[in-house]
C-alpha positions as CSV (number, residue, x, y, z in Angstrom):
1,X,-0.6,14.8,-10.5
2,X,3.0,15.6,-9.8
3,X,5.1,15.0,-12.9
4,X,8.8,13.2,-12.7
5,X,11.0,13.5,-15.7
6,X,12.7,11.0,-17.0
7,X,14.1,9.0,-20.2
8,X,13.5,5.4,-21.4
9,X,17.0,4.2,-21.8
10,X,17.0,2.4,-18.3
11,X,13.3,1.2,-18.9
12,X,14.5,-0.8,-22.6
13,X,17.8,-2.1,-20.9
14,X,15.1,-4.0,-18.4
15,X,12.2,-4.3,-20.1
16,X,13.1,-7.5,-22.3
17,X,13.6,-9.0,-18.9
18,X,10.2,-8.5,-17.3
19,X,7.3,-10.1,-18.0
20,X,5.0,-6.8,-17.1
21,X,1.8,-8.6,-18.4
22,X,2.8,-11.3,-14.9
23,X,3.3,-8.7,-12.1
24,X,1.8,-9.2,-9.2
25,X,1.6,-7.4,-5.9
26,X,4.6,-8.7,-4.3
27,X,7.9,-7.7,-3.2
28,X,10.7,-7.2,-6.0
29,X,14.0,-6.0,-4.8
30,X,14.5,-2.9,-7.0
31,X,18.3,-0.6,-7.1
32,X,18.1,2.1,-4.7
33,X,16.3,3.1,-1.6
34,X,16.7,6.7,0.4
35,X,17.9,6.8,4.3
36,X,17.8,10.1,6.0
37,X,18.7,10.2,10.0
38,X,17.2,12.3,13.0
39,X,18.0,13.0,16.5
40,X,15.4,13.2,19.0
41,X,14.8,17.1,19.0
42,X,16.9,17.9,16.3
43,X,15.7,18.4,12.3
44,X,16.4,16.1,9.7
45,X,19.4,16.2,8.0
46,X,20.4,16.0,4.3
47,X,19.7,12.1,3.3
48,X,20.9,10.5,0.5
49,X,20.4,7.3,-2.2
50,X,21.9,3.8,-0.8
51,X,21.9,0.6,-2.9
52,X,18.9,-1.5,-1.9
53,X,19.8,-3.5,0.8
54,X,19.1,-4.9,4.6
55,X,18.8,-2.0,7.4
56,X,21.0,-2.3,10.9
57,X,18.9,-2.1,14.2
58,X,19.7,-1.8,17.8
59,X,17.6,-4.9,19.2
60,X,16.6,-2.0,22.0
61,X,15.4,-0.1,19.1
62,X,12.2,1.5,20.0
63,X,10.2,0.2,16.4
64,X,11.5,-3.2,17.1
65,X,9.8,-3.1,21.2
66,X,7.3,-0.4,21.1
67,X,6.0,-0.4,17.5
68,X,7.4,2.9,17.3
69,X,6.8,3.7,13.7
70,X,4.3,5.6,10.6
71,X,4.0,4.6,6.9
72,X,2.9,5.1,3.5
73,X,1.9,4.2,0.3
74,X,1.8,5.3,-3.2
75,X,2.5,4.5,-6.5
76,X,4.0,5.9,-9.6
77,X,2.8,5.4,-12.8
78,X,3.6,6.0,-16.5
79,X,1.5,7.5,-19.0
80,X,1.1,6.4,-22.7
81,X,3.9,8.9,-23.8
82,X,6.6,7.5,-21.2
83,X,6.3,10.2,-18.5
84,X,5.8,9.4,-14.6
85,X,3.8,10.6,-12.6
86,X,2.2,10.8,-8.8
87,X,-0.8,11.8,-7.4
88,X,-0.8,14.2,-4.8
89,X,2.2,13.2,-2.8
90,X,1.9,16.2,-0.2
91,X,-1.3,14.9,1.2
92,X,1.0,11.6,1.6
93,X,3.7,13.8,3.4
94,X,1.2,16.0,5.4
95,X,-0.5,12.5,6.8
96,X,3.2,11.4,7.6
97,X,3.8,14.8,9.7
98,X,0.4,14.0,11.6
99,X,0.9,10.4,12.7
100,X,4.4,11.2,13.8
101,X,2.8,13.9,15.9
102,X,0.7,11.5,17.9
103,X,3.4,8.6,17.5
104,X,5.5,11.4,19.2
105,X,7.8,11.3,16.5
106,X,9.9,14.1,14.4
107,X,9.4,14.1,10.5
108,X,11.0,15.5,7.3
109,X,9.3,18.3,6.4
110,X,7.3,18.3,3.4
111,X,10.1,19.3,1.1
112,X,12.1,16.5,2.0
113,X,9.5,14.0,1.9
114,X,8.8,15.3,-1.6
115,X,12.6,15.4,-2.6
116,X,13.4,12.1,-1.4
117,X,10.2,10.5,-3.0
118,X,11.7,11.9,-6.1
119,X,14.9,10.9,-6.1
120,X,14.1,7.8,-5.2
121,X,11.5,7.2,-8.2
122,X,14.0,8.6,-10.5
123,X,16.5,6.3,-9.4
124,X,14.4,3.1,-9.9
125,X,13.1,4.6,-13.1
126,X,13.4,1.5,-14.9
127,X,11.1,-0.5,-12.3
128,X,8.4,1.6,-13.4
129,X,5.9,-0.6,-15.6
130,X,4.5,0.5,-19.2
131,X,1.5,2.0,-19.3
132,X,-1.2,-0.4,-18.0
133,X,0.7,-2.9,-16.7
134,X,1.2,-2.1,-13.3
135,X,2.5,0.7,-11.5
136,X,5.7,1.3,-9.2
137,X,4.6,1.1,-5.4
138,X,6.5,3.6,-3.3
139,X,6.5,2.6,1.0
140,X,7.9,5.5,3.1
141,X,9.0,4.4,6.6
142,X,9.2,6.1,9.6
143,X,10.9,4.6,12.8
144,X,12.1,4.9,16.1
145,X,15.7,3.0,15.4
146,X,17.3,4.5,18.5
147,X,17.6,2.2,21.5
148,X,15.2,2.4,24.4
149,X,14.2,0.9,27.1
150,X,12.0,3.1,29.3
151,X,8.2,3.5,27.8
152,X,9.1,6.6,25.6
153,X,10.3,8.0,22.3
154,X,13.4,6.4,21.0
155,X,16.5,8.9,20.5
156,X,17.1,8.2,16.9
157,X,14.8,8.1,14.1
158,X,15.6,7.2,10.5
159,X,13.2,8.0,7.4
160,X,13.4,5.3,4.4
161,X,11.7,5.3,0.9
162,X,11.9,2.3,-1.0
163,X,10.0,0.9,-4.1
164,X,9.1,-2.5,-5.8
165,X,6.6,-3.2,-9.2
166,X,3.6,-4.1,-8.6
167,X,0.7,-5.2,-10.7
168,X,-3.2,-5.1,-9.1
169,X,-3.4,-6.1,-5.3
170,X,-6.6,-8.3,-6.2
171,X,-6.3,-10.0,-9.2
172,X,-7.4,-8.1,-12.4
173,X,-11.1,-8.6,-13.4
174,X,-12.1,-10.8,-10.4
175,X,-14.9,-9.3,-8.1
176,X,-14.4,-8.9,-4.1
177,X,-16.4,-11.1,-2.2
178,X,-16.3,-9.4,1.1
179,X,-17.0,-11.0,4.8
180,X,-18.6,-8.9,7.0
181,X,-16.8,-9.1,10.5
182,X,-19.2,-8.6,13.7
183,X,-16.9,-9.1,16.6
184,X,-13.0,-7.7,15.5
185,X,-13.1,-4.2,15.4
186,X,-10.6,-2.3,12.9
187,X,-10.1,1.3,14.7
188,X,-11.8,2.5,17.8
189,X,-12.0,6.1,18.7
190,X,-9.4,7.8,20.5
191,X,-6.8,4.8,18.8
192,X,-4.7,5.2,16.0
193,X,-7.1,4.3,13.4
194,X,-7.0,7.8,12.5
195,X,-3.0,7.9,11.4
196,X,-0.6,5.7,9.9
197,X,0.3,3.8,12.4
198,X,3.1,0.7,11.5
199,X,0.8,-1.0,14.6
200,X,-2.7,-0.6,12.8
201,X,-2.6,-4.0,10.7
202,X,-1.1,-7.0,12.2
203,X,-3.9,-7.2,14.6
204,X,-6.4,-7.7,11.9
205,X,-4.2,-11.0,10.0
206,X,-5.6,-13.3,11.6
207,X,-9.5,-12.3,10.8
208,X,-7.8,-11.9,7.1
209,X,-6.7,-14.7,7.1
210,X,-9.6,-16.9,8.0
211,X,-11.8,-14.8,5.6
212,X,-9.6,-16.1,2.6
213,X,-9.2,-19.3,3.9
214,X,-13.3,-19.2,3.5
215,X,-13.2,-18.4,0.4
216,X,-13.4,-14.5,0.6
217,X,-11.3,-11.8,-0.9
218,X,-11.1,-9.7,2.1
219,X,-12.6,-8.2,4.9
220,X,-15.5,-5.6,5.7
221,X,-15.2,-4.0,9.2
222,X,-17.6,-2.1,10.8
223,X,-17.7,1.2,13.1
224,X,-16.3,0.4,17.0
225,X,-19.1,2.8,18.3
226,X,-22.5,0.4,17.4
227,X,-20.8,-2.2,15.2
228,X,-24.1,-1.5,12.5
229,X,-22.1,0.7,10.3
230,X,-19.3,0.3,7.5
231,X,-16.0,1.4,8.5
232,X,-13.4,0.2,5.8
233,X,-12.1,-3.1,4.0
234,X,-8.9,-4.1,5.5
235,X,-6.6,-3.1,2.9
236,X,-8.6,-0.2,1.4
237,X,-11.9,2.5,1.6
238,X,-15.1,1.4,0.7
239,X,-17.6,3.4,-1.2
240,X,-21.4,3.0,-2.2
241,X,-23.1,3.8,-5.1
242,X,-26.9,4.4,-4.1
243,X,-29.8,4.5,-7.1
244,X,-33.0,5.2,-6.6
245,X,-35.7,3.7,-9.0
246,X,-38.9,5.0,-9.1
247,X,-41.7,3.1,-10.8
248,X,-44.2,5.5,-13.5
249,X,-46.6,2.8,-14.3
């Protein structure tokens, strides 16, 4: 766990206003995000903190025409003795670097993933729930904002991290009641399933959506290749536990 230091001033000054023991996953606007810029074949320069706020795009941009863009997601929690923390945010960054490689993309290097991630915790410090209540999601953004309207890389790229509270994505103490899909298929081989590609999820809503409207927490997907083994649950991994009884008498 990577440790972020920080004092509680900020987190009183809101805390009377939250009800922590309500969050929910959902979007709440919190003070800052980070913006760093790139040039196709150039390195990323110096970014810095901007209030949080709407982003200008070229409508030739190539995320907005050819889905030109990676993610992430993690969270930042706080222990029982106020401090933050974050697990293993170079594997985060290193996964970044490899789906812009096959999105054909240039990244910040590790150390400015890692820096920015920081800064940008550190300045939304107060967003980051009490112990137990929740835990401050963190969405890095990668995208082609540089107009384009050949099929090909854009010519501008811009990196953003910004935050919001969030409590449990299912609700806390309920059970998932999966639906097994046989037909919709959630990554193929040779695709993207592999990376983070921004183009990996919307074409799974609408089998989502008619699993809840069933009555279903979310979706089970299996493999592409023989559609007879597991692959993944829509918005996570899956894992089994298998026991093995064995009768004496």
């Amino acid at each position: 766990m990577d440790e972020i230091k920080c004092s509680h001033e900020a987190d009183e000054k809101y805390g009377d206003a939250m009800n922590w023991d309500e969050l929910e996953f959902a979007v709440i606007p919190t003070d800052y995000m980070f913006i760093m810029k790139c040039s196709n074949g150039d390195n990323f320069s110096q970014g810095h903190l901007a209030p949080y706020g709407k982003i200008e795009l070229s409508p030739f941009s190539g995320i907005l025409n050819y889905g030109q863009g990676v993610l992430e997601g993690l969270k930042a929690i706080r222990t029982k003795d106020g401090r933050v923390q974050l697990f293993r945010p170079e594997e985060n960054a290193l996964r970044m670097k490899m789906s812009a490689e096959r999105l054909c993309m240039p990244s910040p290097s590790t150390h400015q993933f890692l820096d920015a991630l920081k800064q940008t915790v550190l300045a939304n410090k107060r967003w980051v729930p009490p112990e137990g209540k929740g835990a401050l999601y963190i969405r890095p953004l990668l995208i082609g904002s540089g107009p384009v309207l050949g099929l090909g890389p854009a010519p501008e790229y811009t990196f953003l991290i910004f935050a919001t509270p969030v409590g449990n994505y299912h609700k806390r103490g309920s059970t998932m009641n999966l639906y097994i899909e046989n037909e919709v298929r959630r990554a193929t081989p040779g695709g993207t399933g592999g990376v983070k590609s921004i183009t990996n999820y919307s074409p799974i809503f609408e089998v989502v959506t008619k699993a809840r409207a069933k009555g279903f927490t979310d979706v089970l997907f299996l493999d592409a290749a023989t559609g007879k083994n597991i692959e993944e649950v829509s918005t996570c991994n899956i894992f089994f536990v298998k026991v093995l009884l064995m009768t004496l008498f």
